[in-house]
C-alpha positions as CSV (number, residue, x, y, z in Angstrom):
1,X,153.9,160.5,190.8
2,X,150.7,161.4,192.7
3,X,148.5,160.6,189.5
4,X,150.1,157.1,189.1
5,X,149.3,155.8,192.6
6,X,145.4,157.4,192.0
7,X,145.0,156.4,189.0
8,X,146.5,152.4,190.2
9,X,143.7,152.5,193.0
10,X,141.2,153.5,190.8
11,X,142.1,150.7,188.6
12,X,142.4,148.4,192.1
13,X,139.2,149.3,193.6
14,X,137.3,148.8,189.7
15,X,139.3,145.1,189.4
16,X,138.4,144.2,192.8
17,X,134.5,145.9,192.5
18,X,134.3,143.3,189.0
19,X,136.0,140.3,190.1
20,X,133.5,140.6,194.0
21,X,130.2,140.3,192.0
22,X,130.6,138.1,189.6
23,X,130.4,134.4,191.1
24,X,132.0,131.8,189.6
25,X,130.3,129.6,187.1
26,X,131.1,126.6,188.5
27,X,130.2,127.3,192.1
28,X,126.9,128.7,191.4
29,X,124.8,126.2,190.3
30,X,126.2,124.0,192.9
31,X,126.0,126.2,195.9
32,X,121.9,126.5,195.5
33,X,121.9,122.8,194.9
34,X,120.6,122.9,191.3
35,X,121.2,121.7,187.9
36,X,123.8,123.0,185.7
37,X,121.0,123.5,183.4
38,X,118.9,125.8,186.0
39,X,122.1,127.6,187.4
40,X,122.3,128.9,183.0
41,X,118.8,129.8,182.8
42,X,118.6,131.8,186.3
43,X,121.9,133.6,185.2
44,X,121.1,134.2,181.5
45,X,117.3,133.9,180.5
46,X,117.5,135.7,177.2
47,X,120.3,134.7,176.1
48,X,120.4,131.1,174.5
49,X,124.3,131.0,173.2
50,X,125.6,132.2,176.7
51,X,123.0,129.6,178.8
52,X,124.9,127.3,176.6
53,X,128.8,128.2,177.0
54,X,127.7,128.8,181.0
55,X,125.7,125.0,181.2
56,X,129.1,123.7,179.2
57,X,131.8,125.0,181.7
58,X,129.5,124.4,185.0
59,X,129.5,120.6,183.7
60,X,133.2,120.6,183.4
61,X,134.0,121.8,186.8
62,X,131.5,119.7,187.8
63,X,133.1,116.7,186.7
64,X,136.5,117.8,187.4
65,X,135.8,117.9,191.2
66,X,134.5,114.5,191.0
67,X,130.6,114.8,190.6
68,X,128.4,113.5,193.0
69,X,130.3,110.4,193.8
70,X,134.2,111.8,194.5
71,X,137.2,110.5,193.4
72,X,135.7,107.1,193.3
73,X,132.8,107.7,191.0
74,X,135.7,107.0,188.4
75,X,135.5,103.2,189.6
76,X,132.8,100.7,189.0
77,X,131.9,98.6,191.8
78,X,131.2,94.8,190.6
79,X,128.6,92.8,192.3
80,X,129.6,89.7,193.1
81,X,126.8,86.9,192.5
């Protein structure tokens, strides 16, 4: 029984040690106040395939939290003449 419970903490603290570092893709472009585009090539400058996927799903969230504009960025305002 004493070598389950080690080895589930070892497997806690590695879990916990992985998912600490690793910020998520949609936040971290946006935190810093750059592009999606600049938030890929900082993370990944050698690799063109993973700037890609990374530019792809920081766009997503992006627009799924409502972009620069909010909730009403899905509404266009008409200008009345």
């Amino acid at each position: 029984m004493t070598k389950t419970v080690l080895l589930a903490a070892a497997a806690t603290m590695i879990l916990a040690g992985a998912t600490m570092t690793a910020p998520a893709p949609s936040q971290a472009g946006t935190m810093a106040g750059m592009s999606c585009k600049d938030a890929a090539k900082a993370e990944y400058p050698d690799d063109r395939k993973m700037r890609h996927e990374y530019k792809k799903s920081c766009k997503e969230a992006w627009k799924m939290h409502g972009g620069k504009t909010g909730m009403m960025g899905k509404f266009k305002l008409r200008k009345d003449s």
